[in-house]
DSSP file (Angstrom, degrees, kcal/mol; ACC not computed):
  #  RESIDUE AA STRUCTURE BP1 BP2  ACC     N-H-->O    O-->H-N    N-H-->O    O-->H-N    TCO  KAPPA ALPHA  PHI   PSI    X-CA   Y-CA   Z-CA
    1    1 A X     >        0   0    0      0, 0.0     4,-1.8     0, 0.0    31,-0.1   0.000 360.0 360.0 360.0 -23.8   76.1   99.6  112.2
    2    2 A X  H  >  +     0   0    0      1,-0.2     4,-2.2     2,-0.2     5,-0.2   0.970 360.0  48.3 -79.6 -46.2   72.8  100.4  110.6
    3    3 A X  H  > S+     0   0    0      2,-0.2     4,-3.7     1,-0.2    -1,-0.2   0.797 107.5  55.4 -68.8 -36.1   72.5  103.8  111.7
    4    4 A X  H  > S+     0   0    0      2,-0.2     4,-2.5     1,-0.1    -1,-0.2   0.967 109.6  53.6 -71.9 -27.4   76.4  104.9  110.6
    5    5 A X  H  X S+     0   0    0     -4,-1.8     4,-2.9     1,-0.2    -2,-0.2   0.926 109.8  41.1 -53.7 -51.7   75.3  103.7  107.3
    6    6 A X  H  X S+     0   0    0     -4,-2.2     4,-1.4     2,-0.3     5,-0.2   0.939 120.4  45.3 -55.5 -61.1   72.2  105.9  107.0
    7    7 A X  H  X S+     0   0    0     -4,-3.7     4,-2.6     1,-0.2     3,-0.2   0.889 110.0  57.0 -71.3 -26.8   74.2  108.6  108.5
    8    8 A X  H >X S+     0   0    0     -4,-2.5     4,-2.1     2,-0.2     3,-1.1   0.953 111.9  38.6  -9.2 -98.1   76.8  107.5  106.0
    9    9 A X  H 3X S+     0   0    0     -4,-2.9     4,-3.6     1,-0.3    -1,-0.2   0.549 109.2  64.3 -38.4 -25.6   74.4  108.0  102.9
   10   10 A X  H 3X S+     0   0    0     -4,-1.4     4,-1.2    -3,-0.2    -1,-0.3   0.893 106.2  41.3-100.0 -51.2   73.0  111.1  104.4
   11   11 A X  H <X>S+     0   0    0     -4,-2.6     4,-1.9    -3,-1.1     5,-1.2   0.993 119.1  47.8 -41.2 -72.7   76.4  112.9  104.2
   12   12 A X  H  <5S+     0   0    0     -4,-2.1    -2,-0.2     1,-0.2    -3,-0.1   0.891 113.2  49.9 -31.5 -53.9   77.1  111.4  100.5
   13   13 A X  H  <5S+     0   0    0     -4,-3.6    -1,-0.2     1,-0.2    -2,-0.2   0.898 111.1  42.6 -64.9 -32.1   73.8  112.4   99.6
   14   14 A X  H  <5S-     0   0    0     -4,-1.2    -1,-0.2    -3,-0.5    -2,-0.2   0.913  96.4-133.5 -75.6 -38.8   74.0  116.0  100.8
   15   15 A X  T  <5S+     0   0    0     -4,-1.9     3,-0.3    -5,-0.1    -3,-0.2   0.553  73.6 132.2  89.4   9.4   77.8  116.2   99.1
   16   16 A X  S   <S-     0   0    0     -5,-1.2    -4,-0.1    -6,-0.2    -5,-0.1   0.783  77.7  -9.3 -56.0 -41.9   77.9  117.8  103.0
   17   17 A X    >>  -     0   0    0      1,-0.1     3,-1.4    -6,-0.0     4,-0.8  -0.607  65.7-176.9-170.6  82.7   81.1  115.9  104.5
   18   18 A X  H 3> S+     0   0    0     -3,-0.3     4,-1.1     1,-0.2     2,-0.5   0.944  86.0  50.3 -51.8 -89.8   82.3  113.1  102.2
   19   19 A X  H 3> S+     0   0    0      2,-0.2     4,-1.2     3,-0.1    -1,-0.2   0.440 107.6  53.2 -46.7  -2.5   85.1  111.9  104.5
   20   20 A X  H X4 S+     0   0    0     -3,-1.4     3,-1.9    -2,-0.5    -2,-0.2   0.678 116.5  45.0 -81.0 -94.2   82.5  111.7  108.0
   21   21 A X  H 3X S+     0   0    0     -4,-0.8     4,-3.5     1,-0.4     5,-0.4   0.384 114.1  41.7 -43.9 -60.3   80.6  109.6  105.6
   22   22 A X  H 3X S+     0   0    0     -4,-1.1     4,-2.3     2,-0.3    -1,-0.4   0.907 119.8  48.9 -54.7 -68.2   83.8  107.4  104.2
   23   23 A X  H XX S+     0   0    0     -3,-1.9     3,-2.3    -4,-1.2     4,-1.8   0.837 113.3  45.6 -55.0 -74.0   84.9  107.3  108.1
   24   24 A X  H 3> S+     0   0    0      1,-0.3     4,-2.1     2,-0.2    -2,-0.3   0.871 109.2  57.3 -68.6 -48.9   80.9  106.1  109.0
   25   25 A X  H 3X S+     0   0    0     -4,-3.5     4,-2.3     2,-0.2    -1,-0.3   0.928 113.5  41.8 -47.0 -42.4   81.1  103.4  105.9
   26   26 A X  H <X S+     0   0    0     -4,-2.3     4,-4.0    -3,-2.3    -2,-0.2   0.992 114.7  44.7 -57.7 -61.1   84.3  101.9  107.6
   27   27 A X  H  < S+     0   0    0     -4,-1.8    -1,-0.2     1,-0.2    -2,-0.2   0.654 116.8  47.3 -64.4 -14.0   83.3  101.9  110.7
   28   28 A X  H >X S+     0   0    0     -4,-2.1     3,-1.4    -3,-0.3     4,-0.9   0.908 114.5  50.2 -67.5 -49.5   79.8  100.5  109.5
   29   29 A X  H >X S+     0   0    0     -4,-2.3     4,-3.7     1,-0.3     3,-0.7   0.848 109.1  54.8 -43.6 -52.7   81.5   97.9  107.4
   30   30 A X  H 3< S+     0   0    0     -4,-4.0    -1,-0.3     1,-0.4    -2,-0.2   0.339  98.3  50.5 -91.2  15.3   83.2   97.1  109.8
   31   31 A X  H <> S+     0   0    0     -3,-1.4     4,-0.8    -5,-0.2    -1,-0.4   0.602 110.8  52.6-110.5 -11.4   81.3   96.4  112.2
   32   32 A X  H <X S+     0   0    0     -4,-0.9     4,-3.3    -3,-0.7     5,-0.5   0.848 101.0  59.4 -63.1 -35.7   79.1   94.1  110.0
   33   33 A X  H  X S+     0   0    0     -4,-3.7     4,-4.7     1,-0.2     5,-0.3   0.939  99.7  56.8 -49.9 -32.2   81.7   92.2  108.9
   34   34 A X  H  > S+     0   0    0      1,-0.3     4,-1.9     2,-0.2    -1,-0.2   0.815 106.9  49.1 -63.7 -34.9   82.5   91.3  112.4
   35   35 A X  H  < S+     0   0    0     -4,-0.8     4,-0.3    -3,-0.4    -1,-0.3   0.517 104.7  56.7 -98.0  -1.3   79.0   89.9  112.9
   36   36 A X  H  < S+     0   0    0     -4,-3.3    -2,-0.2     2,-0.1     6,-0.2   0.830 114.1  46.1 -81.6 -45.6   79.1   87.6  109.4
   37   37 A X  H  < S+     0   0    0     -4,-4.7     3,-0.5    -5,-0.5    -2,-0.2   0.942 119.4  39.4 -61.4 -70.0   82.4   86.1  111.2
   38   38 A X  S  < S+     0   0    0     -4,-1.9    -1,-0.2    -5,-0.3     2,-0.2   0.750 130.3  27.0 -53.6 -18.8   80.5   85.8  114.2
   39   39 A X    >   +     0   0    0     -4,-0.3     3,-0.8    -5,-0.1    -1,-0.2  -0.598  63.0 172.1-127.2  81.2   77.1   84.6  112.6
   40   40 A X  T 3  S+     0   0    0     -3,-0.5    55,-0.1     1,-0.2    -3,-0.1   0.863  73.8  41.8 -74.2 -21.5   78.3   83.2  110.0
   41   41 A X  T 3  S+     0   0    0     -5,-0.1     2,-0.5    -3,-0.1    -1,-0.2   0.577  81.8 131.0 -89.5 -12.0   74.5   81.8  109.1
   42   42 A X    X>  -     0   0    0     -3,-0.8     4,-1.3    -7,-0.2     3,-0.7  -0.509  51.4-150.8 -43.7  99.8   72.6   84.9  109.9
   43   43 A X  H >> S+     0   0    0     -2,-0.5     4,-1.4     1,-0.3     3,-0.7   0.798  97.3  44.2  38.2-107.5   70.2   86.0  107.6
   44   44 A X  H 3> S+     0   0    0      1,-0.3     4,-1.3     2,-0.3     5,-0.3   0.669 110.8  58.1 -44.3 -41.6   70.4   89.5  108.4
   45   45 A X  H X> S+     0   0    0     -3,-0.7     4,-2.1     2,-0.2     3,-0.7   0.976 109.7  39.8 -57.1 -40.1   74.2   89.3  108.6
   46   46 A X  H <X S+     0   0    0     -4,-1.3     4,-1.2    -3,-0.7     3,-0.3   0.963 121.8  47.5 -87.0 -79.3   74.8   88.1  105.2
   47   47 A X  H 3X S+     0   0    0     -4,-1.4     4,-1.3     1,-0.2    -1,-0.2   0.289 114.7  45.4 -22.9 -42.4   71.7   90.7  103.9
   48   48 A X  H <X S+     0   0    0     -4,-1.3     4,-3.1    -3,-0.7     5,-0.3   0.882 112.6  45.3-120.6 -78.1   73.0   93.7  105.9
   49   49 A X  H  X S+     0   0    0     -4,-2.1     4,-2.4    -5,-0.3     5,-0.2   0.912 117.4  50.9 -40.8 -49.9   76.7   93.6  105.1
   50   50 A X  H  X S+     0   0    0     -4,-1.2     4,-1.6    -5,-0.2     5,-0.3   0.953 110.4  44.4 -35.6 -71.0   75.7   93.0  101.4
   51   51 A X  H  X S+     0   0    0     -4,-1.3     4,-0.7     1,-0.2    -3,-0.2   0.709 112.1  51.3 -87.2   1.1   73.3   95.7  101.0
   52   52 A X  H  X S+     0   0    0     -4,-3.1     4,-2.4     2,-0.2     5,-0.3   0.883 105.4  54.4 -63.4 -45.6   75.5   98.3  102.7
   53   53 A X  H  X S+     0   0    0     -4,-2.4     4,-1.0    -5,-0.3    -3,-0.2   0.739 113.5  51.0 -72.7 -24.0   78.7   97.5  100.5
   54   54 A X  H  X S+     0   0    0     -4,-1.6     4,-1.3    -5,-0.2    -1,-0.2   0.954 111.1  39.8 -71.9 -45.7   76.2   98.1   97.6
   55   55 A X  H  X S+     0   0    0     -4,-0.7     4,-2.4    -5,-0.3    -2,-0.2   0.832 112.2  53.9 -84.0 -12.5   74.9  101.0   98.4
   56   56 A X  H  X>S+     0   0    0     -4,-2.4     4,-1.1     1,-0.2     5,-0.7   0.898 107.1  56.3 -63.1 -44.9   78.2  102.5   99.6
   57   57 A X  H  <5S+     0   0    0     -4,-1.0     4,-0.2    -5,-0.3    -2,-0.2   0.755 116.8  39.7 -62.0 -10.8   79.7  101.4   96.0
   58   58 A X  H  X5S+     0   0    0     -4,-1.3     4,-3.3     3,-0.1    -1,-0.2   0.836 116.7  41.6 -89.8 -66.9   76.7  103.6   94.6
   59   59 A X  H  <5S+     0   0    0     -4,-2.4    -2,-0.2     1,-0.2    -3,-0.1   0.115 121.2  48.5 -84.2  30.4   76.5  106.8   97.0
   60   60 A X  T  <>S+     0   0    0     -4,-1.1     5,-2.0    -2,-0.2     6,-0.4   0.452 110.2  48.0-109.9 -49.7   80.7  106.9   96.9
   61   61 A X  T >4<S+     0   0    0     -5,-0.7     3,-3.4     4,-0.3    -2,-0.2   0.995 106.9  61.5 -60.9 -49.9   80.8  106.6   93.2
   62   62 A X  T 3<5S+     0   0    0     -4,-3.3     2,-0.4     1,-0.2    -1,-0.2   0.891 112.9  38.2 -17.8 -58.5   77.9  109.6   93.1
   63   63 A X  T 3 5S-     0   0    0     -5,-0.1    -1,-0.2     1,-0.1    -2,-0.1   0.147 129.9 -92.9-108.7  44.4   80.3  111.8   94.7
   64   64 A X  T < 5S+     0   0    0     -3,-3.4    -3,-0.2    -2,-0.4    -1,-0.1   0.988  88.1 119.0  55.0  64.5   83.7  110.7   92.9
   65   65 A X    >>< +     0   0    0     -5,-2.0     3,-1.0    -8,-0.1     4,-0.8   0.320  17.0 125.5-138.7  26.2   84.8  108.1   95.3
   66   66 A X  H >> S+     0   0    0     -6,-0.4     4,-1.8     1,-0.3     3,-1.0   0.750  73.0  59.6  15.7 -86.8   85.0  105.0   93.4
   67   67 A X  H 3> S+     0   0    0      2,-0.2     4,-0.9     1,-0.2    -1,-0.3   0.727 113.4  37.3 -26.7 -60.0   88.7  104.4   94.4
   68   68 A X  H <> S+     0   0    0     -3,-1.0     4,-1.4     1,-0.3    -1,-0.2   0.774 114.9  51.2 -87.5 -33.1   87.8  104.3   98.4
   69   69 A X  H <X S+     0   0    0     -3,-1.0     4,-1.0    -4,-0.8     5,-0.4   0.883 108.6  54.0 -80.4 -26.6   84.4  102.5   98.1
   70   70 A X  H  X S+     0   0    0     -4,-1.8     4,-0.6     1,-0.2    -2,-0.2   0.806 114.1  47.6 -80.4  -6.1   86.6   99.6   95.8
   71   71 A X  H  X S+     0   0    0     -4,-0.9     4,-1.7     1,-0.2     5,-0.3   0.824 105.3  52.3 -99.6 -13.6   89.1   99.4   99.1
   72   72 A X  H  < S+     0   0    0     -4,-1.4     4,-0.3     1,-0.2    -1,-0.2   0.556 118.1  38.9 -89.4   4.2   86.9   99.1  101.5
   73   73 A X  H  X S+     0   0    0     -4,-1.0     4,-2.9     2,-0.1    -1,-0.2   0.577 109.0  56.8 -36.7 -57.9   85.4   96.3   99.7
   74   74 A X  H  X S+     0   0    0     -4,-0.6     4,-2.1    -5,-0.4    -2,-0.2   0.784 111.2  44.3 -53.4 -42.9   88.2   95.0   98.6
   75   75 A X  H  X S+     0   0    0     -4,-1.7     4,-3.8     1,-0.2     5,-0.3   0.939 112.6  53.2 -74.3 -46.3   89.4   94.6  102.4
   76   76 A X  H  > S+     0   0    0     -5,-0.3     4,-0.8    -4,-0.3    -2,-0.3   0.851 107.7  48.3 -78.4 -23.3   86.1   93.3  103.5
   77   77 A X  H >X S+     0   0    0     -4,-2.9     4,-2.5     2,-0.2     3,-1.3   0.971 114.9  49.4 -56.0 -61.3   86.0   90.4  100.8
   78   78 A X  H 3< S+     0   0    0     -4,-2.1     4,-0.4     1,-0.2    -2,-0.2   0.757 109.2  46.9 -43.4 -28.1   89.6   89.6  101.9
   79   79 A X  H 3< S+     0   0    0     -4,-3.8    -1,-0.2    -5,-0.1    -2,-0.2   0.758 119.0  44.0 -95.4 -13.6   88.9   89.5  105.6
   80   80 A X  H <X S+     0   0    0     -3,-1.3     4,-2.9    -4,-0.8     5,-0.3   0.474  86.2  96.1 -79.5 -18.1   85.5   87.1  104.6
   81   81 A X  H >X S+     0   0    0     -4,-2.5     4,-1.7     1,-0.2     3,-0.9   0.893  90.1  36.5 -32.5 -78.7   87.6   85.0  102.2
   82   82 A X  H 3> S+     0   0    0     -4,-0.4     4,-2.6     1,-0.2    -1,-0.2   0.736 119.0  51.8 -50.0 -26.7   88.2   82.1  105.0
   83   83 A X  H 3> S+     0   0    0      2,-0.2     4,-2.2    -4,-0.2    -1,-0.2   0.963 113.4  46.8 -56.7 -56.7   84.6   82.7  106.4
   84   84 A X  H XX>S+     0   0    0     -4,-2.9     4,-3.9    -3,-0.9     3,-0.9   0.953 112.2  44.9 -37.9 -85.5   83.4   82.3  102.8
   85   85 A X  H 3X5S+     0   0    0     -4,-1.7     4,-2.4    -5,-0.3     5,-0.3   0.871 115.3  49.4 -51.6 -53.9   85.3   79.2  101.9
   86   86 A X  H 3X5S+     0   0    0     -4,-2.6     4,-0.6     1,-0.2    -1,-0.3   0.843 109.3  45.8 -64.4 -24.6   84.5   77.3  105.2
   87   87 A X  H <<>S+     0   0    0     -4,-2.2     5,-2.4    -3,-0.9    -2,-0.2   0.868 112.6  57.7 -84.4 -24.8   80.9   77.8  105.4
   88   88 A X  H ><5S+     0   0    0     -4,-3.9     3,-1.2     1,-0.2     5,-0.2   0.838 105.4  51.7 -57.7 -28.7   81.1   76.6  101.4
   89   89 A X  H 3<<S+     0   0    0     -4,-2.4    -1,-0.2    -5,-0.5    -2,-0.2   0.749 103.8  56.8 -90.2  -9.9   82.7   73.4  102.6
   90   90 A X  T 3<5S-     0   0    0     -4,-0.6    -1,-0.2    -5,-0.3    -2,-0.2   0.606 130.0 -94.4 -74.8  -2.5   79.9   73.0  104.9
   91   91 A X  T < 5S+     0   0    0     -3,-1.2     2,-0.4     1,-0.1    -3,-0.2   0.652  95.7 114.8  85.2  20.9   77.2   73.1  102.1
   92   92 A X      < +     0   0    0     -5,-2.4     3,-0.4    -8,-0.2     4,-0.3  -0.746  27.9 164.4-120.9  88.1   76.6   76.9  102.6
   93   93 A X     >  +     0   0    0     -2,-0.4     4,-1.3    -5,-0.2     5,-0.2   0.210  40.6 107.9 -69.5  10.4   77.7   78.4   99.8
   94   94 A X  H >> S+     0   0    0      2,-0.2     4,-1.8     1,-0.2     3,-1.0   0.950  83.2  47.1 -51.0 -57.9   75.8   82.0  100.6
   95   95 A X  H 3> S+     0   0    0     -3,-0.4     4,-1.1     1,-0.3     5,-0.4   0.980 108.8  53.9 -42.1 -67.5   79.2   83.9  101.4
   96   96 A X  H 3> S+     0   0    0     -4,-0.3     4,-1.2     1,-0.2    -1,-0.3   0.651 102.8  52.0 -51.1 -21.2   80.6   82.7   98.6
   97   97 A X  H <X S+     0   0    0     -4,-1.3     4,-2.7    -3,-1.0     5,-0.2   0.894 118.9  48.1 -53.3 -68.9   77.7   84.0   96.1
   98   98 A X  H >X S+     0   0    0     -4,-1.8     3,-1.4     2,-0.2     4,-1.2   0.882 100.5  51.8 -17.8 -98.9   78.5   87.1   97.9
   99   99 A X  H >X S+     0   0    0     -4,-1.1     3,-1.5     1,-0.3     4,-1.3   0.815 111.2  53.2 -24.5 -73.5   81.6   87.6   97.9
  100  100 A X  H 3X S+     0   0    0     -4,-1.2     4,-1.5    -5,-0.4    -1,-0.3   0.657 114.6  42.8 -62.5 -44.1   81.4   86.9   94.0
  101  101 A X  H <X S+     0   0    0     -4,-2.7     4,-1.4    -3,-1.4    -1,-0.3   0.807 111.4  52.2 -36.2 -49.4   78.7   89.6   93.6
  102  102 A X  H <X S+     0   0    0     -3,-1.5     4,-1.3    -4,-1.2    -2,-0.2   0.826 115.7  40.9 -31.2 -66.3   80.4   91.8   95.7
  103  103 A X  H  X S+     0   0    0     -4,-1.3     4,-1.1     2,-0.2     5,-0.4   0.741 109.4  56.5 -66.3 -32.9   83.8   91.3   93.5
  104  104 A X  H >X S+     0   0    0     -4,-1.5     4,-3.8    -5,-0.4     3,-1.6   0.974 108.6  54.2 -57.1 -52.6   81.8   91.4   90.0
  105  105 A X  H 3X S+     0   0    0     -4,-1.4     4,-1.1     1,-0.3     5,-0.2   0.968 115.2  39.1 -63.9 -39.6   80.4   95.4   91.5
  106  106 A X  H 3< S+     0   0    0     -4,-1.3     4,-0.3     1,-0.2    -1,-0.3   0.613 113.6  49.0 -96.8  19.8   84.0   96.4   92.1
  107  107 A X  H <X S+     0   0    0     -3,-1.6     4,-1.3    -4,-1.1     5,-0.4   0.509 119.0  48.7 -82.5 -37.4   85.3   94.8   88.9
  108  108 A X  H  < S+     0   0    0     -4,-3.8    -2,-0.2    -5,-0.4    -3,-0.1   0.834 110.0  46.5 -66.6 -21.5   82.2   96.8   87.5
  109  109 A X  T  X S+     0   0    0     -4,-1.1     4,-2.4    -5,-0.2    -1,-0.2   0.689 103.9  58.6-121.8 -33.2   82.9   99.8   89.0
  110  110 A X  H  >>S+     0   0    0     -4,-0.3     4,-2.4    -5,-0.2     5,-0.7   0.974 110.5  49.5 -65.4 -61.0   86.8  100.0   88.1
  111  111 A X  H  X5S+     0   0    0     -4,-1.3     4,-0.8     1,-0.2    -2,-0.2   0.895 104.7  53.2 -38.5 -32.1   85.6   99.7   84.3
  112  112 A X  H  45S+     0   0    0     -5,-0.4    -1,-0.2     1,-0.2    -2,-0.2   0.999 114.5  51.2 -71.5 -55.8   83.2  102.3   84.7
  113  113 A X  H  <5S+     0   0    0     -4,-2.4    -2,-0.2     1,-0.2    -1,-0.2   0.361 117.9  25.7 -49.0 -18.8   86.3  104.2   86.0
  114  114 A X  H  <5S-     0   0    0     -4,-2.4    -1,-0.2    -5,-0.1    -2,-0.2   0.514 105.8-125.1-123.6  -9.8   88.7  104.0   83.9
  115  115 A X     <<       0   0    0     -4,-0.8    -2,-0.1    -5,-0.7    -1,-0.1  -0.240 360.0 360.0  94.6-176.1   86.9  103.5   80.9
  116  116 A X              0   0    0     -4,-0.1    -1,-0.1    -2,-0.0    -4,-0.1   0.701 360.0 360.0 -84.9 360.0   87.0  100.5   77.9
C-alpha cells in the first residue's frame, strides 16, 4: 500500500499519468482501509491511511483533481463510519478524530473549489 502511494505521488508529481496515479491512490487506499477494519488499534494503521488521504487530497488537487481525491475520501470515511463509531464506544475515539479531520479537508477542499 505504501509503495502504490509513493508511486502514486511520483506520477502526480511528474503530471506524467494522472489516472495510473488516481488508479494507484485507490488501490492504495484501499488497501489501508482494509487494515484500519482489521486493526482497528494499530498505530500505523490509523497514521498511514491518514497521511495518504492527505497527501493524495494535496498532490490530486496540484494537478486539477479535487473532484476524484474528494470521492475517494468520501468512500473511505463511509466505509470507516461503523469502524469509527464502535471503537468510539469502546473509549477509542482515534477514528473518530480522523474521520472528522479527514471530512473538515474535503469540506476544505470543495470551498477552495468552487469558490466563496
Amino acid at each position: 500500500a505504501i509503495m502504490l502511494a509513493l508511486r502514486a505521488k511520483i506520477l502526480s508529481n511528474n503530471g506524467r499519468d494522472v489516472d495510473a496515479a488516481v488508479s494507484d491512490y485507490r488501490e492504495s487506499v484501499d488497501l489501508f482501509t482494509t487494515r484500519a477494519v482489521v486493526s482497528p488499534r494499530e498505530a500505523w494503521a490509523q497514521q498511514d491511511l491518514e497521511a495518504t488521504l492527505m497527501d493524495m487530497a494535496d498532490m490530486l488537487a496540484a494537478v486539477g483533481r479535487s473532484a476524484t481525491a474528494h470521492e475517494i475520501i468520501g468512500g473511505t470515511l463511509t466505509q470507516l463510519q461503523c469502524v469509527a463509531e464502535a471503537e468510539d464506544r469502546a473509549g477509542h475515539p482515534v477514528w473518530i478524530e480522523i474521520l472528522a479531520r479527514l471530512e473538515g479537508r474535503t469540506q476544505d477542499q470543495a470551498s477552495a473549489t468552487n469558490g466563496p
